[in-house]
N, C-alpha and C positions, 0 to 999 in steps of 0.2 A: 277569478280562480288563480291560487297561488301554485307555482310546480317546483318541488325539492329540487336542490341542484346538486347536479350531477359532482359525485368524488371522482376523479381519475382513478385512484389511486383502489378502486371497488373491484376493477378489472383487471388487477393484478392475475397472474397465475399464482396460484398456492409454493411460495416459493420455502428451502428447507428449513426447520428448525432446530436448534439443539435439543435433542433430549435432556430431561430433567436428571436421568439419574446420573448422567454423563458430568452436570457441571456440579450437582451436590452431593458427590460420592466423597467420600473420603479414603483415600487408598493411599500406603504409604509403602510399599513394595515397587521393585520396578516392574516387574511381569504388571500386576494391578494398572501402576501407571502406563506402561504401554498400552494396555488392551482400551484405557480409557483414550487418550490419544490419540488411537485406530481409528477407532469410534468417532472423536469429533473430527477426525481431518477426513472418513469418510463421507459423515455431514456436508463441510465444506464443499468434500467437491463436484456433490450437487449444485450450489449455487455456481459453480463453473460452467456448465451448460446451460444456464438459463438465460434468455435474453432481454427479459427485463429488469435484469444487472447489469449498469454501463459496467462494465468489464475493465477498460482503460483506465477509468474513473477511478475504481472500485481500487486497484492494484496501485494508482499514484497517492489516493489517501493512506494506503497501507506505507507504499514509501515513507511519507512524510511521518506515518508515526515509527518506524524505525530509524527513520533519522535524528528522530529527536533523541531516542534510547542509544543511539549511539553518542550521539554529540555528547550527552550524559556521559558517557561510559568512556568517554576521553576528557572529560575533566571540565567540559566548559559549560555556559549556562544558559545559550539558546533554547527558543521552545518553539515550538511551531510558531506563531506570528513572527517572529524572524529570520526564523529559517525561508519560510515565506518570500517576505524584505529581500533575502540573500539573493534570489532569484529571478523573481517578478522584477523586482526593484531595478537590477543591473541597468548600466548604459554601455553603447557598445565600445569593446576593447577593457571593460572592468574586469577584475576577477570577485570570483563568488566568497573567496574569504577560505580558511579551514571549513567553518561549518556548515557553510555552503557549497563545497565542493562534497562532503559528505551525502548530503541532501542530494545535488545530482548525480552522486555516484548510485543510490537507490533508485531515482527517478530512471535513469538509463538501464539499471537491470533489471526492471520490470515492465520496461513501455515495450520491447520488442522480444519477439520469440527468442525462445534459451538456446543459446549457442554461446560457444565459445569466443565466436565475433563479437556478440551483446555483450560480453562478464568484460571484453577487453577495449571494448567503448566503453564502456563503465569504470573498468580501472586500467585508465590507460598506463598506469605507473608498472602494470604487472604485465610481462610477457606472457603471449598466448599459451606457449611452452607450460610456466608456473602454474597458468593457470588450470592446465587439464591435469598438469601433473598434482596439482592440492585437489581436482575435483574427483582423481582418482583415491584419493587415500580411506575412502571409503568402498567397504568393498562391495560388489552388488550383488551378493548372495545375502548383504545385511537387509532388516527390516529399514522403511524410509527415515524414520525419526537417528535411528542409533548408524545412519551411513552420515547425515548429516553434522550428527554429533562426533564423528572420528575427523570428519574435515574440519570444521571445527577446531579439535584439537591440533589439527597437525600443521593449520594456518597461524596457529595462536603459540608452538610451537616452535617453528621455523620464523617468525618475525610476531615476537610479543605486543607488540602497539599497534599489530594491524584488528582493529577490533571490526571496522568497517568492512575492510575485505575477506575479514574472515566469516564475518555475518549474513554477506550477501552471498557468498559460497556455498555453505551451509546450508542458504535458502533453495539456491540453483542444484544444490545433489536431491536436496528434501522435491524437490519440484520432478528433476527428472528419474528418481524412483516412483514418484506416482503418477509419471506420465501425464503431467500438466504443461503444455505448451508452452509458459510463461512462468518465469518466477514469481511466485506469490509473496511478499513481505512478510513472514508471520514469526521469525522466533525473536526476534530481537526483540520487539515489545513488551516479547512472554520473558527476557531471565532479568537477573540483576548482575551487577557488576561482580558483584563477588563469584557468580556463575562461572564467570569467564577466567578466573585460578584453578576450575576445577577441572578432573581429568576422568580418562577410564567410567566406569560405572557413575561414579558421581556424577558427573557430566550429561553422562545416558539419563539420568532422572530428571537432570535438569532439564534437559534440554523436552524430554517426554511432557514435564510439568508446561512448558515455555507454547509447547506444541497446542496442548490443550489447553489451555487461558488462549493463547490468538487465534486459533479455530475458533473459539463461542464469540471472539470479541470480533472479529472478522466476518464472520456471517449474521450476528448483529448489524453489523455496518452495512453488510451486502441487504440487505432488506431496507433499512431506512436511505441508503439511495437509491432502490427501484422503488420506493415512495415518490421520492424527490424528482426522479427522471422523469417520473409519471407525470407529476404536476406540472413540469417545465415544460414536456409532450404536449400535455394538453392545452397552454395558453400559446403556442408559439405561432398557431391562425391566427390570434389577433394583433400578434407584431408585425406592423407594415414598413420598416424600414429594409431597404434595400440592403440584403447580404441578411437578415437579420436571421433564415434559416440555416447559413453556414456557420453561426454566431450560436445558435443554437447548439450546434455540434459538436463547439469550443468546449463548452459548458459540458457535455457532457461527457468528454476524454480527459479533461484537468481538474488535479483539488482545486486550483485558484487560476483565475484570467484578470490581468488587467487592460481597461477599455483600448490600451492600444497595441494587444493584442490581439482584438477583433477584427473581420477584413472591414470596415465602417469608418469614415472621417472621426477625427478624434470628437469630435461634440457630440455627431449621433452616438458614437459608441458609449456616450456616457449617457446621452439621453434613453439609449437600450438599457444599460444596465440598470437604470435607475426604474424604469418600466418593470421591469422585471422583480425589483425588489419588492415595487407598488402591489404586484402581480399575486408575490409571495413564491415566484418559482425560485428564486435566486438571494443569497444571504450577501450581504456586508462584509467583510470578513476580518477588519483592520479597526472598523470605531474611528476612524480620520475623517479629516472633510480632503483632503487631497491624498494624493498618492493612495490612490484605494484598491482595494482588490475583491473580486467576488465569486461566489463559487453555491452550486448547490448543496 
């Protein structure tokens, strides 16, 4: 007698999806474009409550892809796998480099609750002061997309090359108009550089446009890693190295871990992650045979 094998990933909970008419509408109005953009960031923040979204996870790959959109939007030409390098890679007393300082400037505004503290670990270059004072310039009788979008302006304004601080800001007003405990990464991915000349209304569409492309492409994301968490959940009884359940948990709060950031002697932690590759809970993420890194 042969017995089907069990999918982890079957007992998912029905987690949210984008509506169809949300991502193939075509509206070219701002009112249109807002109400679509309502729409998919109330989508989103469904998958905010759900706990079969690593949640940590979820908001450090968001990082990593607004950092790349920024690094872009100052002229340079990292992409994620270096950005990566910039990071993982360091030894200690390094610095991360420009584009890696960008990279953990997103990684620190979204790994801990929004405060004023967090935006100033994040940009330690900017006075707490500055900082409430840019996150006021939106006013909070405004809707969440067009508060973000006046900060925004008023960053990109008072210091033109701040593209990075002005984006993580942005995020942090967009977050606490809708009452999400943690900055969510979502507009940077969504504009383009030329976005960032714009003002007033213009701005407002952009940034509505910016809103809805990283909503749909976000809660995409949010789905295929409560796939991924699922599967790593489910194989991690048959890893018997010791630690190898706090190792687990690595995995499940970082885009990427490298083996000697696990609590494991440097050999098990490779002989772990390579288990895991075998496993299929855990990717490659580099294509090297040394200096590797991996991640669900």
């Amino acid at each position: 007698m042969t017995f089907a094998r069990h999918d982890p990933t079957s007992d998912l909970p029905s987690l949210p999806r984008m509506p169809d008419w949300v991502t193939s509408a075509r509206a070219e109005t701002l009112a249109d474009v807002a109400f679509l953009s309502g729409a998919a960031l109330g989508q989103l923040h469904l998958a905010l409550g759900q706990d079969a979204v690593p949640q940590a996870l979820w908001r450090d790959r968001l990082a990593l892809r607004a950092a790349e959109a920024c690094v872009t939007f100052s002229g340079r030409s990292e992409r994620a796998g270096e950005l990566r390098d910039a990071l993982h890679l360091l030894r200690p007393g390094d610095l991360p480099g420009p584009a890696g300082e960008i990279y953990l400037a997103w990684q620190r505004a979204a790994e801990r609750p929004l405060s004023i503290r967090a935006l100033h670990r994040a940009l330690p270059r900017l006075a707490p002061e500055k900082i409430a004072a840019w996150l006021d310039a939106g006013s909070a009788g405004q809707g969440p997309v067009a508060r973000a979008a006046m900060v925004l302006e008023t960053v990109l304004t008072d210091a033109p090359r701040a593209e990075a601080p002005g984006l993580i800001l942005a995020d942090a007003a967009l977050a606490q108009s809708l009452g999400w405990e943690h900055c969510l990464p979502l507009l940077a991915a969504g504009l383009k550089r030329a976005d960032l000349r714009r003002s007033g209304e213009d701005l407002h569409l952009a940034c509505h446009r910016a809103a809805l492309r990283s909503a749909s492409e976000a809660l995409r994301l949010a789905g295929d890693l409560a796939r991924r968490a699922a599967q790593l959940e489910a194989v991690a009884p048959k890893l018997r190295a010791k630690g190898a359940g706090a190792a687990v948990e690595i995995f499940l709060t970082r885009d990427a871990v490298a083996p000697g950031a696990l609590p494991l002697p440097d050999r098990a932690a490779r002989r772990l992650c390579d288990r895991l590759v075998d496993l299929g809970a855990v990717r490659e993420l580099t294509g090297r045979e040394s200096f590797r890194l991996y991640g669900i």
